[in-house]
C-alpha positions as a Markdown table, in Angstrom:
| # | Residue | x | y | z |
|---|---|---|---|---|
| 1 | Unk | 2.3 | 0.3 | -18.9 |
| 2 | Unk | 3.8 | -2.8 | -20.6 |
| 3 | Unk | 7.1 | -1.4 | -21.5 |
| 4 | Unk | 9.0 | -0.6 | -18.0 |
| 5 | Unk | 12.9 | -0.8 | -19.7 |
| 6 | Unk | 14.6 | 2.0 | -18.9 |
| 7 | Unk | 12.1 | 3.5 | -17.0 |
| 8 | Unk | 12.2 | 4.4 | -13.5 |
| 9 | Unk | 10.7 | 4.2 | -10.4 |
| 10 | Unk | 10.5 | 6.1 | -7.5 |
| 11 | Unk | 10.1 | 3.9 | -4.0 |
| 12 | Unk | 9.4 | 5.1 | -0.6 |
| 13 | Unk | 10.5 | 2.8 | 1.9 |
| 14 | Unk | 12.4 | 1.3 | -0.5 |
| 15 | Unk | 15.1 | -0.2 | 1.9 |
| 16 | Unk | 13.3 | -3.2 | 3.6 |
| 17 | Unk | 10.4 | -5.3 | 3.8 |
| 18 | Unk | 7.9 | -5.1 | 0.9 |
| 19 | Unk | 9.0 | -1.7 | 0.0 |
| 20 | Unk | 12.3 | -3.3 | -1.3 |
| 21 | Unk | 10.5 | -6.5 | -2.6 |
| 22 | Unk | 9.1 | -3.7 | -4.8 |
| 23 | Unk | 12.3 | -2.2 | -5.9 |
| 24 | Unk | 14.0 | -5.4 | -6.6 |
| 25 | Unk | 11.5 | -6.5 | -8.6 |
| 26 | Unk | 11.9 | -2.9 | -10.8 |
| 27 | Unk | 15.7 | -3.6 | -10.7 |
| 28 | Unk | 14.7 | -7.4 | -12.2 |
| 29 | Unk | 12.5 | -5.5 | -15.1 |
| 30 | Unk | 15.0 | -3.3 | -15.9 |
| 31 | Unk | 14.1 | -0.2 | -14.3 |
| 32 | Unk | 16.4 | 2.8 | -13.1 |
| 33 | Unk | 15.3 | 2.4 | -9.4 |
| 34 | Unk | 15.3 | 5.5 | -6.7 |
| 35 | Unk | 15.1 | 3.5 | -3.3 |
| 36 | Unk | 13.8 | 6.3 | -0.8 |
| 37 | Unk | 13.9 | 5.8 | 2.8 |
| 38 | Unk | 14.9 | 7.3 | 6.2 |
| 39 | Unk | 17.2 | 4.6 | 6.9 |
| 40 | Unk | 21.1 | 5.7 | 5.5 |
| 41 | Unk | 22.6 | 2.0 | 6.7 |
| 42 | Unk | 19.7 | 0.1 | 4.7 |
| 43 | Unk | 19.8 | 2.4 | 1.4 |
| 44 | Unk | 23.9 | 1.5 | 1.6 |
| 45 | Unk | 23.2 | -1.9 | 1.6 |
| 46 | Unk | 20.6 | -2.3 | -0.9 |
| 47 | Unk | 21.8 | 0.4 | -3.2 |
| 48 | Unk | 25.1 | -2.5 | -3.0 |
| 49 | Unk | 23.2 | -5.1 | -3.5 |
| 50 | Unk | 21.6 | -3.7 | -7.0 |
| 51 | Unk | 24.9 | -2.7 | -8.0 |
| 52 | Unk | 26.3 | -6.2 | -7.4 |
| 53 | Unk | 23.2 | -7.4 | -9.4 |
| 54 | Unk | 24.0 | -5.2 | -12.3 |
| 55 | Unk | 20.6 | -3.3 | -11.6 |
| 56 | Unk | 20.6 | 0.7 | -12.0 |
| 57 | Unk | 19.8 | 2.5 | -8.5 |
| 58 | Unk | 20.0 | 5.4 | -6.7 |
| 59 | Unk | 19.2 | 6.4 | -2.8 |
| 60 | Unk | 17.9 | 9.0 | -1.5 |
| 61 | Unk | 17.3 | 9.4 | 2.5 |
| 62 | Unk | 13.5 | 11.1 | 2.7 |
| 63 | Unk | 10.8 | 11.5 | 5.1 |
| 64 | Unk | 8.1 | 11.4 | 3.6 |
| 65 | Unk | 6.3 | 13.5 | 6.2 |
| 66 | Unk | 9.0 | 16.3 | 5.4 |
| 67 | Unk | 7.5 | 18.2 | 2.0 |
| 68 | Unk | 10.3 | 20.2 | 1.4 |
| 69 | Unk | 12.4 | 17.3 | 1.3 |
| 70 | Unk | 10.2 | 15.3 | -1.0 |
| 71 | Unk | 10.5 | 18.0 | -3.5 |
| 72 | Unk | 14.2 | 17.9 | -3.0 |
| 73 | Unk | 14.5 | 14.0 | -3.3 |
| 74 | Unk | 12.2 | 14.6 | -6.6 |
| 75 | Unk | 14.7 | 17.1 | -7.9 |
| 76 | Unk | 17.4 | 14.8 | -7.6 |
| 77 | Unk | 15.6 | 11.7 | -8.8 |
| 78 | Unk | 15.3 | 13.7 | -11.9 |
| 79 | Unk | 19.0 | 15.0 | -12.0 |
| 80 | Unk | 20.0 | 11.1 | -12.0 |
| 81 | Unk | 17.6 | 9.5 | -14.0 |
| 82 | Unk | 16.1 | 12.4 | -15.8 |
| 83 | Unk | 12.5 | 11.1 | -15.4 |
| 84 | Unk | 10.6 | 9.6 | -13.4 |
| 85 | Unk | 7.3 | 7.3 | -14.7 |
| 86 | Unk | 6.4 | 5.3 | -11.5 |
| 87 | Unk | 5.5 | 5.7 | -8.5 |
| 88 | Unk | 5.6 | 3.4 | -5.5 |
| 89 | Unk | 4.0 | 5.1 | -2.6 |
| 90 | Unk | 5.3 | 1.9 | 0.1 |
| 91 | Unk | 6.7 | 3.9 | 3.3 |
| 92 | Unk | 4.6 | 2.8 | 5.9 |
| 93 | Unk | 4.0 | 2.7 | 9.8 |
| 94 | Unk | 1.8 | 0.8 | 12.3 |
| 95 | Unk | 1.1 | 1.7 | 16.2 |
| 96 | Unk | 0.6 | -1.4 | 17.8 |
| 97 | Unk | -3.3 | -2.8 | 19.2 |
| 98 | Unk | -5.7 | -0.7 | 21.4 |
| 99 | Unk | -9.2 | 0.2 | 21.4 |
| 100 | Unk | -10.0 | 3.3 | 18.6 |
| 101 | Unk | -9.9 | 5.5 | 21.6 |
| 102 | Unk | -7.5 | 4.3 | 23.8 |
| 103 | Unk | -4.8 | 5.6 | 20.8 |
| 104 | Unk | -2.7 | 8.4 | 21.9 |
| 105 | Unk | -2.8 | 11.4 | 19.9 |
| 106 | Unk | 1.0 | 10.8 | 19.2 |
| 107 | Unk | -0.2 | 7.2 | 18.0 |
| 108 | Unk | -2.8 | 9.0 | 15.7 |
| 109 | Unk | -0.3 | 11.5 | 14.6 |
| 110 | Unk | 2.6 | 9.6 | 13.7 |
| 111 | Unk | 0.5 | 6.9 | 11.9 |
| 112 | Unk | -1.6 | 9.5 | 9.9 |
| 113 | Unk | 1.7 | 11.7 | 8.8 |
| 114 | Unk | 3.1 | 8.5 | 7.3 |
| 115 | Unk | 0.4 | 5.9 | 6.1 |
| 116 | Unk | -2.0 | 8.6 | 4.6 |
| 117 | Unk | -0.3 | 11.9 | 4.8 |
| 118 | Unk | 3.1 | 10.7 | 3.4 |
| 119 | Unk | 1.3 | 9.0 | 0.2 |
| 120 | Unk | -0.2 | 12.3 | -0.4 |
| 121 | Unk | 2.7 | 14.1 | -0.2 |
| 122 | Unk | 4.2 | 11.8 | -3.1 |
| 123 | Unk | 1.0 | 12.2 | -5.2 |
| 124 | Unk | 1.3 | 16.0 | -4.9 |
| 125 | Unk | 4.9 | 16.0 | -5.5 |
| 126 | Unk | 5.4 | 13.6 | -8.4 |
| 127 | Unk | 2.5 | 13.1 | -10.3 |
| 128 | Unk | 2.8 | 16.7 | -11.9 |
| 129 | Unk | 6.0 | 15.5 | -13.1 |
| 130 | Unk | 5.0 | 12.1 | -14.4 |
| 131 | Unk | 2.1 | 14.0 | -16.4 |
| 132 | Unk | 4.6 | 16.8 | -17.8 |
| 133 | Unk | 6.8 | 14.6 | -19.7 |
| 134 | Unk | 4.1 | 13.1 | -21.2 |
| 135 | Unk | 5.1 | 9.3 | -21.8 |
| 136 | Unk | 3.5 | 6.4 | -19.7 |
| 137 | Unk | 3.6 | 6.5 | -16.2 |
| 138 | Unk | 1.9 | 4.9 | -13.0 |
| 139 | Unk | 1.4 | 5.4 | -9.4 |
| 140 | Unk | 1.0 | 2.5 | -7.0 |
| 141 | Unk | 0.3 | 2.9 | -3.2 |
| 142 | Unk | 0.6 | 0.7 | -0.5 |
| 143 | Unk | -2.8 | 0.3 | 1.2 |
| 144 | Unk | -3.6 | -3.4 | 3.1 |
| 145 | Unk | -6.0 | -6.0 | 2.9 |
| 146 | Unk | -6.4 | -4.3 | 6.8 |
| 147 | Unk | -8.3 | -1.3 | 4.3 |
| 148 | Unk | -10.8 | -3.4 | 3.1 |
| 149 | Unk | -11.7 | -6.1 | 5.5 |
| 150 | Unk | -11.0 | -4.1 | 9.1 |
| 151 | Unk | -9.3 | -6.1 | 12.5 |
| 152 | Unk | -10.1 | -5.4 | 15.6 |
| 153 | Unk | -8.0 | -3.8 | 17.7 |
| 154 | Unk | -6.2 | -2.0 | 14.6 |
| 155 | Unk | -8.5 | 0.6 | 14.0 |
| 156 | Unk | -5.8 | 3.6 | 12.9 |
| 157 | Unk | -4.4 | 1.1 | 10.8 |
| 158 | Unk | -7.0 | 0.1 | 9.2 |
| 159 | Unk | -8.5 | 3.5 | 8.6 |
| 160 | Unk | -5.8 | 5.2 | 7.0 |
| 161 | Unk | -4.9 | 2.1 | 4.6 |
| 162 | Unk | -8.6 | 2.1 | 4.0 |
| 163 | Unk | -8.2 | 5.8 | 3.2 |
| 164 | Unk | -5.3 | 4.9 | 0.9 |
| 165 | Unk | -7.6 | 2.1 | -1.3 |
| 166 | Unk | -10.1 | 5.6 | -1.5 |
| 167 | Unk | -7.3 | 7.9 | -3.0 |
| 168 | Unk | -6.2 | 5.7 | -5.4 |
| 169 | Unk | -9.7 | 5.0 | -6.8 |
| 170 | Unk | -10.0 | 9.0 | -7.0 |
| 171 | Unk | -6.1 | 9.3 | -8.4 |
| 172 | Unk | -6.8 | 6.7 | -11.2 |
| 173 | Unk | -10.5 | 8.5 | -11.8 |
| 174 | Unk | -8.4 | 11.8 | -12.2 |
| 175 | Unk | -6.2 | 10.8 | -14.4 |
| 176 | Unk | -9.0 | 8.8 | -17.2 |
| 177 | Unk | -7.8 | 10.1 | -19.8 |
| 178 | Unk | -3.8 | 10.3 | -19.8 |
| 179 | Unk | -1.1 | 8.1 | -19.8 |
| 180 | Unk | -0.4 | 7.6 | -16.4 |
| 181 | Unk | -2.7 | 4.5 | -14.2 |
| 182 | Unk | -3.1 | 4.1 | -10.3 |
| 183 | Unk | -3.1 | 1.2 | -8.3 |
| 184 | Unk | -4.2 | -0.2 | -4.6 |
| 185 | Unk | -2.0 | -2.3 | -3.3 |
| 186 | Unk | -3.9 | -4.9 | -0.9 |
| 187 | Unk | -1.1 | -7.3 | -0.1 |
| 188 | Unk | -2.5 | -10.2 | 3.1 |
| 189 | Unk | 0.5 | -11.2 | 5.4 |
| 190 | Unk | 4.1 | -10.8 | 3.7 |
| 191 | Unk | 7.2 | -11.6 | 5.7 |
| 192 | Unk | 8.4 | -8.5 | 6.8 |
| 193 | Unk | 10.0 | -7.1 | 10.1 |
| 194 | Unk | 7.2 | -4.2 | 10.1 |
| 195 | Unk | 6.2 | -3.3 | 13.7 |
| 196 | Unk | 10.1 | -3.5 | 14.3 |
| 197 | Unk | 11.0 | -1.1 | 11.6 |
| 198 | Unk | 7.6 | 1.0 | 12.7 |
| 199 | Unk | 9.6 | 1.9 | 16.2 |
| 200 | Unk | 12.6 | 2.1 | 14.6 |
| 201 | Unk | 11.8 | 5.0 | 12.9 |
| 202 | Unk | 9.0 | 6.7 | 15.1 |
| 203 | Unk | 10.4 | 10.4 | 15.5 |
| 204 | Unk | 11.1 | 10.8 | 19.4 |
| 205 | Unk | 8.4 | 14.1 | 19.6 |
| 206 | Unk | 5.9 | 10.9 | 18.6 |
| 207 | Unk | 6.8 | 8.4 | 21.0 |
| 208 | Unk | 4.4 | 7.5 | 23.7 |
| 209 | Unk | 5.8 | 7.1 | 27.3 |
| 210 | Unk | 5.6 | 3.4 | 28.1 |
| 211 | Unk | 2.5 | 3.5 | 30.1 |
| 212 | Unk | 0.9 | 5.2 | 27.4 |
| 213 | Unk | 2.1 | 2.5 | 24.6 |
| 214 | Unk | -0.4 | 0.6 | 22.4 |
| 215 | Unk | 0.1 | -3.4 | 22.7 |
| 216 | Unk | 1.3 | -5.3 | 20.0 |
| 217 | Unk | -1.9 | -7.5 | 18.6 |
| 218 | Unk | -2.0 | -11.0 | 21.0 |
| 219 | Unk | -1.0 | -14.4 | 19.4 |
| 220 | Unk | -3.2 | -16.6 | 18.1 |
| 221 | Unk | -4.3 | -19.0 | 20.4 |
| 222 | Unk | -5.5 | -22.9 | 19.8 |
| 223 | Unk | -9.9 | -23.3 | 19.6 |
| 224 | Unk | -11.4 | -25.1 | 22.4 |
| 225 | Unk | -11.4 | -25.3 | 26.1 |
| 226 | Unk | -8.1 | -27.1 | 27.2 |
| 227 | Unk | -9.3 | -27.4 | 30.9 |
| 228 | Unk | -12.0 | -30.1 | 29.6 |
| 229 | Unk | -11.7 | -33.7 | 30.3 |
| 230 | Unk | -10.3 | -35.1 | 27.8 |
| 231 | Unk | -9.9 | -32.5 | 25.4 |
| 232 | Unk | -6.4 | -32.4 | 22.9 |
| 233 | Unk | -5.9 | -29.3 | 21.6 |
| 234 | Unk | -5.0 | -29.5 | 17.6 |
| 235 | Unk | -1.7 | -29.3 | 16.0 |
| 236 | Unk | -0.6 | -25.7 | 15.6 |
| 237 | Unk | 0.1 | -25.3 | 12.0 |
| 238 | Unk | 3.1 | -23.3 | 10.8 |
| 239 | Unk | 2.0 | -19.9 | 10.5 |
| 240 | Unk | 4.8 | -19.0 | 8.1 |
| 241 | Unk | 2.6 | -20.6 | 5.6 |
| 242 | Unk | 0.3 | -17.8 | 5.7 |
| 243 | Unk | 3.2 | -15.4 | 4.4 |
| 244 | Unk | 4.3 | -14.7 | 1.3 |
| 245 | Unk | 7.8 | -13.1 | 0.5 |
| 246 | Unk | 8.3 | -9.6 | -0.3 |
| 247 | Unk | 9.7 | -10.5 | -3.4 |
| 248 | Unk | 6.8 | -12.4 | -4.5 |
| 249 | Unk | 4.8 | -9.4 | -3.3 |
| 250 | Unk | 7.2 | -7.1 | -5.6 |
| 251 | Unk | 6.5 | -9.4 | -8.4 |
| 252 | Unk | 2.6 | -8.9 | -8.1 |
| 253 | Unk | 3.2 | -5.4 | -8.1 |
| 254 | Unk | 5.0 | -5.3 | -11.6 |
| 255 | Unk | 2.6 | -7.0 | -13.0 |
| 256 | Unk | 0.2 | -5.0 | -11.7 |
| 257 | Unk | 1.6 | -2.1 | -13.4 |
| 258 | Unk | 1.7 | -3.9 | -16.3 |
| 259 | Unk | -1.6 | -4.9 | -16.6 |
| 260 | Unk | -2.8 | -1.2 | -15.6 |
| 261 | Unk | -4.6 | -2.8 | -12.1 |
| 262 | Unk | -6.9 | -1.2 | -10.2 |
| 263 | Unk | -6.7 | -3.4 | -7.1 |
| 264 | Unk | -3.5 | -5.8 | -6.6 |
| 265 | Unk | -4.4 | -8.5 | -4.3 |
| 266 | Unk | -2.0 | -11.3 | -3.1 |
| 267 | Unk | -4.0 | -13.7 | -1.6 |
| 268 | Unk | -7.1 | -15.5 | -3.0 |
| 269 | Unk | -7.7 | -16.8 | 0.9 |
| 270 | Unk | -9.1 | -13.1 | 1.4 |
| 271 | Unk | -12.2 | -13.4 | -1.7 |
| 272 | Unk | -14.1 | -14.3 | 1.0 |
| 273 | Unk | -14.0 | -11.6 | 3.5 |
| 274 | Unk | -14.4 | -9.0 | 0.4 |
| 275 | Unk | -17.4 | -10.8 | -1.0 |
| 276 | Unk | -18.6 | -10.4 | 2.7 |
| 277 | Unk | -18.0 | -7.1 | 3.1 |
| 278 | Unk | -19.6 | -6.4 | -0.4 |
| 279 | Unk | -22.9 | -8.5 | 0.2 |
| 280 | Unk | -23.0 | -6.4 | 3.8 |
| 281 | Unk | -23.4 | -2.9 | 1.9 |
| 282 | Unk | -25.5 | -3.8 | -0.4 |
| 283 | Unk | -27.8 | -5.4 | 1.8 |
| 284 | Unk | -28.0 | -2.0 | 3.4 |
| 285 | Unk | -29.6 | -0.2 | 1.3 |
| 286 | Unk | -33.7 | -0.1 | 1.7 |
| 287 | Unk | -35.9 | -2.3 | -0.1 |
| 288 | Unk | -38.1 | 0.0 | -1.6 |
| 289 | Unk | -38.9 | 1.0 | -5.0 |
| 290 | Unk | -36.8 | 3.7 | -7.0 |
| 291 | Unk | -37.7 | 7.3 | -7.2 |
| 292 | Unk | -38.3 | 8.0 | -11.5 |
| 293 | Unk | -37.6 | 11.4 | -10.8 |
| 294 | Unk | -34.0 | 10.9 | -8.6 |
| 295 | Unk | -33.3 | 7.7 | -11.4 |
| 296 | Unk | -33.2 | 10.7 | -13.9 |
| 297 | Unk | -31.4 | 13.2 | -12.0 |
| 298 | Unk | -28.5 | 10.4 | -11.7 |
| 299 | Unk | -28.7 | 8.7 | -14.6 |
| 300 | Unk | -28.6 | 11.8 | -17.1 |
| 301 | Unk | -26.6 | 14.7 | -14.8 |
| 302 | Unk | -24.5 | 12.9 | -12.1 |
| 303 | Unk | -23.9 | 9.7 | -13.4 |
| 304 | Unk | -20.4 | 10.4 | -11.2 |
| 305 | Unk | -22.2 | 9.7 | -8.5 |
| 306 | Unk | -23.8 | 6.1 | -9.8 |
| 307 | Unk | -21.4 | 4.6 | -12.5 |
| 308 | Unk | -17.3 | 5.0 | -12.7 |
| 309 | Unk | -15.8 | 3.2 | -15.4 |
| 310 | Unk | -12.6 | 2.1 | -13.5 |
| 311 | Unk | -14.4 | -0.3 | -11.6 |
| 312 | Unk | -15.3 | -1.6 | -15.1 |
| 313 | Unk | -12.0 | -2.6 | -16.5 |
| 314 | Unk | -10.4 | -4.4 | -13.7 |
| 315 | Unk | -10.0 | -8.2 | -14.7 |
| 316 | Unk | -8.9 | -10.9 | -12.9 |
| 317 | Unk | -5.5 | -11.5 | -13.2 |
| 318 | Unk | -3.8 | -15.6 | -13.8 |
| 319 | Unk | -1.4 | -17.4 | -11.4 |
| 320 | Unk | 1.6 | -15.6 | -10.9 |
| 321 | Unk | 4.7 | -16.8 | -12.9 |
| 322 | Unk | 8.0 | -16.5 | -10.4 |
């Protein structure tokens, strides 16, 4: 989708963090921009902020959880802009650290209804409208380098962004054949006040009591034994490094769209750990000879089940111009 002037896009969680790297990154491409979020004081401000920057925007409050709603926030998307032809599935939530079942069921609720749930409810709700009009579209969903290589302690997290990276490889196999692409966003760390704005919105019906409440992950801590004679422990380096800025993160994600992306990664750092991962699974499988009979079966009558061709046109993308 090369030509995004005059176009719009709809974002969810549009208001903050990467979710508004996003939308000001639409804004700089000329898009009409919907910034969806369940924040009123934040959509104000950044609905301002576009307006001071000549950009063309329009917010909507929206749970993303609430169907009804969606629909409603679709409706007037529409109303405003008259269509929409992108999709940023960004609204997002995490639950703190804990052991896969030492999570509450509030924790696994609350987490579900927005990471996995929510982006489904966007799919359902706007893609039949992209697809009606007809002219180029594209859906992009927030999912997490947390989806592909897991951390422990994070296990819901890292589940339901993993589930994410699945729907979008179904979403863009769905839609071979039309106008409209699908993309897996895999950002690493970006600078972002996420568990913060996680609580901040956590429904009250979903909060856990405080004895009940997951633990923020630990920080990291130095290598080496520091009650050893003689040992110095190394220079802690400035973990701001690691981040990048939500507006660089909004920046990959246009171009992503651009290039029609399958995957949109931020940080090379990361190659590793998905080569790892890769190498693991296919390891995995026995070392034994092929069945002629099965090789047929797949090859001729569910080749769905062997071979998809969007794995095939995903190409590596060049440094990104700022």
């Amino acid at each position: 989708m090369q030509n995004l002037q005059g176009k719009t896009a709809f974002v969810t969680g549009g208001a903050s963090g990467i979710g508004l790297g996003i939308a000001k990154a639409c804004g700089r491409a000329g898009m009409n921009v919907v910034i969806a979020d369940l924040r009123q004081a934040l959509i104000d401000e950044t609905v301002k902020w576009f307006g001071e920057k000549g950009y063309s925007a329009h917010g909507i409050r929206l749970d993303v959880t609430n169907r009804e709603a969606y629909a409603k926030a679709a409706d007037e998307a529409e109303r405003v802009f008259g269509k929409i032809h992108v999709l940023v599935n960004n609204a997002g939530v995490e639950v703190g650290s804990a052991k896969l079942w030492d999570f509450t069921y509030k924790d696994i609720d609350f987490i579900t209804g927005v990471n996995f749930l929510g982006i489904l409810n966007g799919i359902k709700t706007i893609v039949p409208r992209i697809l009606a009009h007809g002219e180029e579209g594209h859906v992009v969903s927030t999912a997490s380098m947390s989806g592909v290589s897991v951390v422990p302690g994070a296990g819901l997290y890292c589940a339901t962004k993993g589930g994410v990276i699945a729907m979008m490889e179904t979403l863009a196999s769905d839609l071979t054949g039309t106008a409209v692409g699908a993309s897996a966003f895999c950002p690493g760390p970006v600078q972002t006040n996420f568990a913060a704005n996680s609580t901040q919105v956590r429904p009250e019906g979903l909060k856990n009591d405080a004895s009940a409440a997951a633990a923020p992950p630990p920080p990291p801590t130095p290598t080496g034994d520091s009650h050893t004679a003689g040992f110095v422990a190394p220079p802690m380096p400035d973990f701001s490094k690691a981040l990048i800025s939500p507006e660089e993160a909004g920046e990959r994600v246009v171009r992503g769209i651009r290039r029609g992306d399958l995957y949109i990664m931020t940080h090379p750092e990361f190659a590793g750990s998905v080569s790892a991962k890769n190498g693991a699974m296919l390891r995995s499988f026995p070392d034994e000879p092929s069945d002629p009979e099965r090789v047929n079966i797949f090859e001729n009558f569910f080749t769905f089940l062997t071979k998809n061709p969007i794995y095939d046109a995903q190409t590596t993308p060049g440094p990104l111009e700022l």
